[in-house]
N, C-alpha and C positions, 0 to 999 in steps of 0.2 A: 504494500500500500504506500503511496504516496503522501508525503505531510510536507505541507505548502506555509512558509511563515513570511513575514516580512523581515528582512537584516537588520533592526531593532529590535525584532522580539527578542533576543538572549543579551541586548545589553544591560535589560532592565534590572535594577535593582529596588527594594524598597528604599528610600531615605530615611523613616524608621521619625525620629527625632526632629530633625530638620521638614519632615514634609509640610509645607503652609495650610492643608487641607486633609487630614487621616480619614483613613476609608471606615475607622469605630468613630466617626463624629457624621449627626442629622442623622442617619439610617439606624431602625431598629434592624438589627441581624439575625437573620432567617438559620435556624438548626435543623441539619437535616436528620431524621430519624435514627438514622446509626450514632449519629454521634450527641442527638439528645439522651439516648439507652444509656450512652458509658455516661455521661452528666450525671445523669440519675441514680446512677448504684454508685458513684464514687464515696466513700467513706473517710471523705479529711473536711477540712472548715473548707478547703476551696469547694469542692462539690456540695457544701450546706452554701455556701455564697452563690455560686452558679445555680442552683436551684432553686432560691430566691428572686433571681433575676430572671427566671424564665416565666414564659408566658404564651397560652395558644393563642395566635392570629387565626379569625376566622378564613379568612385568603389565604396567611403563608405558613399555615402553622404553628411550631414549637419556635419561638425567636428569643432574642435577650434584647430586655426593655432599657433603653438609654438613661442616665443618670445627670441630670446638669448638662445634656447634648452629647454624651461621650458612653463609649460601652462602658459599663461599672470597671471592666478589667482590664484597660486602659493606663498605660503606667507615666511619669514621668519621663520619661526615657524612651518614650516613644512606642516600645515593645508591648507587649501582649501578656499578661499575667498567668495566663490559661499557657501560652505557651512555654513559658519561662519554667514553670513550674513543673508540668505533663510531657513537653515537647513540641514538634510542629505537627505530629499524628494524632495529636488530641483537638485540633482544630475543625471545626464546625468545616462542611466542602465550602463553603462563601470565601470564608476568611480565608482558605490554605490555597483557593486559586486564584484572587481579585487579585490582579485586574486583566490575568490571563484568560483570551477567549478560547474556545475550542466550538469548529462548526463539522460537525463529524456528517460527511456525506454517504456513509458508508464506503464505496470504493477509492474518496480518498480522504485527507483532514486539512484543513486550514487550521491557522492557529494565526492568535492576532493579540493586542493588548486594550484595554478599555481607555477612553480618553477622559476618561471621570478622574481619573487619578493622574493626579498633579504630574508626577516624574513620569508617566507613559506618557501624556500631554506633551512634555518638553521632547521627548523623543522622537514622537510623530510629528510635534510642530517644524523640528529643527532638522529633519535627514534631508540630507543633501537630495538623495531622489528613491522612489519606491526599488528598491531590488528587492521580489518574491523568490527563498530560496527553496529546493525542493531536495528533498532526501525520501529514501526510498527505507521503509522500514516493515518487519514482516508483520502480518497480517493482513487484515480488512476483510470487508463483508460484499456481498452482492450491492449494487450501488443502491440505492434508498432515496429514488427520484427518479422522474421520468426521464429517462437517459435523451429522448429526441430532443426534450426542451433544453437538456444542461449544455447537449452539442451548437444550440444555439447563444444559450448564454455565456459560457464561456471565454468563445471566442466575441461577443459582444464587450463582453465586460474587458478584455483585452485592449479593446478597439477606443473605449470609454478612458480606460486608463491612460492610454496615451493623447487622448483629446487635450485630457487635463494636464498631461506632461510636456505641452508643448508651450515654452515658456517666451516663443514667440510672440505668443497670443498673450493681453491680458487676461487677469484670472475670472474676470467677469465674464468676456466674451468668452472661454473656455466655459464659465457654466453656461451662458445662452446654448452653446453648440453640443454642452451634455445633456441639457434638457430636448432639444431636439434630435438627438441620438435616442436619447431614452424611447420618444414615442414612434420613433421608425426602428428598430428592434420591438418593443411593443407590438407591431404591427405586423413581425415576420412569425412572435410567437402567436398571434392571433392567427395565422394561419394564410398571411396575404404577402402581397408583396412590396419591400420598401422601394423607396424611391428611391433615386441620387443622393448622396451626403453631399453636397455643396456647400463647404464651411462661410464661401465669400457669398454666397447668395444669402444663405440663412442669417447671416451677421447684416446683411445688410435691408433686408426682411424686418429684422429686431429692433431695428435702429426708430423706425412707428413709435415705439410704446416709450422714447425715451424721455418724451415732452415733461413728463412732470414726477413723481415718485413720493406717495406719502408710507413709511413705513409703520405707520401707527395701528393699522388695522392687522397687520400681520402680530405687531407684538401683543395687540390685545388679544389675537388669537392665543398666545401662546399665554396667557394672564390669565385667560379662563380655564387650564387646562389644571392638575394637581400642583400647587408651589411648595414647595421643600423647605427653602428659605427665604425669612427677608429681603436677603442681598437680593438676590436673583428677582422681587416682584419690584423693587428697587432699580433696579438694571433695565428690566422691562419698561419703565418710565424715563428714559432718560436717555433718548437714544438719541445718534448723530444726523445732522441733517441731510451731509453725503456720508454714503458709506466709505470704512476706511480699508481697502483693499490693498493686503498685503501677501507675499510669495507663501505666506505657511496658510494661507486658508487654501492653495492651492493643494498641498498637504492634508487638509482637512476633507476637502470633497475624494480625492483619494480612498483616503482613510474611509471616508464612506459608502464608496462604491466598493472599497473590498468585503465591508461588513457586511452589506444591505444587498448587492447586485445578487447574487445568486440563490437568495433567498425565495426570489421571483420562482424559482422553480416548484414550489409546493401550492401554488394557488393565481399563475400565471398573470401576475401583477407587477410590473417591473416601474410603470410609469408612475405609481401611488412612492415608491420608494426613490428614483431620481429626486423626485418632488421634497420629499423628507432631505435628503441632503443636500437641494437648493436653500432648502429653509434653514438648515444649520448653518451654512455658510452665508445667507443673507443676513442673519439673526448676528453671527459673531461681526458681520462691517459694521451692519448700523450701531451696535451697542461700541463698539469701539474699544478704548482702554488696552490694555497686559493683553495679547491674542493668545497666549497659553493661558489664563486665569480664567479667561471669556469663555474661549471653548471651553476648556474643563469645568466650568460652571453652567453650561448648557448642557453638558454631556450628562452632567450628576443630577440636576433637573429634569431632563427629558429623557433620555436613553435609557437610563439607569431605574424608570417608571413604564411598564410596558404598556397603562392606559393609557398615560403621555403618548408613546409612539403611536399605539395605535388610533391613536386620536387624530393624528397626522397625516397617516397613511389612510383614515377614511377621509379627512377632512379635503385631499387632494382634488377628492372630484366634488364636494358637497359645499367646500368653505368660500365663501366671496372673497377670503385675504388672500385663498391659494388657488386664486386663478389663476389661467397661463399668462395673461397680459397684463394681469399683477406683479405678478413675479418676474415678469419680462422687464416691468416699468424699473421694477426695484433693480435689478441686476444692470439695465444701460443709464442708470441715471447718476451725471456729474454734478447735478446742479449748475448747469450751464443753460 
């Protein structure tokens, strides 16, 4: 089998101490059964403490409930108390994998990092360019998706990736040209046939919607959606007139066509998710500020909430903010 990563994935390290943002602060954290069980029978003050802090979520289960914003077991030093004490094998699966993805397709695996967490953030914002590495390791299963559609996404999502690596183009006209990639791919997994990709036609097609751009109704979309923290309904209100478009958001739509694009394959919906990673990257120009703080503060908002996403991905064809000549506006507008 085949395991596909990006050449960031094994630099990462935790910062432990130093992180400006720890993945046991805002989230209550989800226990998964195995490792509720040993919680349970453990017989010292730490398993009477962890026991105390547990609690059933009717959605996620057995979780540990936060303390003054922070998991109880949370130490000065950045570290993990649970783990200091037990090891890293006594860890709940959340904690022992955040903010390592794994998207197991059966016949092969990707493996990614989450952008909610600060130091994968500076990774993915900062790499000189995507290099996907592939190793070949034994196993794997019959593939687990419909092989005709993945033969088409694959090589789509390829094609996608380089739209965006072409650093020729600004990173905005790069997305006007991934959103119109999205819907002629879209069009081939519907069953029909695309047309010409014409980058200088379609760029110049887009150029209509650039007369004016209010980003106000996209962020109020995203203010009705679940908020996590202050900061972030705070940030929602205070956005930039023009967007600020910078080389790592180009990084960021990447970043999102690896996580999101092949997804398309279980419910042949590719255009709802282009959609979703137009609006992450429209969402971090307008707010502006730290582009790693920004992302990573939308990612731990929205990503890291799957009603959030999926909020997104219906709202693509139903929202008046995520129209296409919405999002067209937002993305060609200098304020000029």
């Amino acid at each position: 089998m085949q395991v596909f990563k990006p050449s960031y994935y094994t630099d990462f390290r935790c910062t432990a101490a130093h992180c400006p943002d720890p993945c046991c602060k805002d989230w209550d954290i989800e226990v998964d059964a195995k490792t509720a069980s040993l919680y349970r029978g453990l017989d010292t003050p730490l398993g009477e403490r962890i026991r105390k802090a547990l609690y059933e979520d009717p959605e996620y289960g057995t979780s540990i409930r936060l303390q003054n914003g922070r998991c109880p077991f949370w130490q000065k030093d950045g570290l993990c108390g649970i783990q200091t004490e037990l090891g890293e094998d006594a860890l709940c699966h959340v904690c022992k994998t955040f903010p390592r993805l794994q998207h197991d397709f059966g016949s092969f695996l990707e493996l990614g990092l989450e952008l909610s967490c600060p130091e994968a953030a500076r990774l993915i914002l900062t790499a000189d360019h995507l290099n996907l590495e592939a190793e070949e390791v034994p196993g794997g299963k019959a593939p687990q998706y419909h092989e005709e559609l993945m033969e088409i996404l694959l090589p789509a999502r390829k094609q996608a990736l380089a739209i965006l690596s072409d650093t020729a183009r600004p990173v905005s006209d790069a997305l006007v040209l991934l959103l119109y990639y999205g819907y002629q791919t879209q069009t081939v997994l519907d069953g029909g046939d695309a047309p010409a990709f014409n980058p200088e036609e379609i760029l110049q097609a887009a150029k209509q919607f650039a007369v004016s751009a209010d980003p106000a109704p996209l962020l109020s979309f995203l203010g009705e959606l679940e908020v996590l923290t202050p900061q972030w309904r705070e940030r929602l209100s205070s956005p930039l007139s023009i967007p600020k478009w910078s080389e790592g958001i180009r990084n960021l739509a990447q970043y999102g066509v690896l996580r999101y694009w092949l997804q398309a394959v279980s419910d042949y919906d590719l255009v709802s998710r282009v959609k979703l990673v137009i609006v992450f990257c429209l969402t971090v120009a307008y707010l502006g500020g730290d582009l790693i703080s920004t992302a990573q503060l939308f990612s731990k908002e929205i990503e890291n909430d799957s009603d959030n996403v999926d909020a997104i991905l219906d709202g693509a064809y139903t929202a008046p903010a995520l129209t296409d000549d919405k999002l067209l506006a937002l993305l060609q507008y200098t304020g000029q």
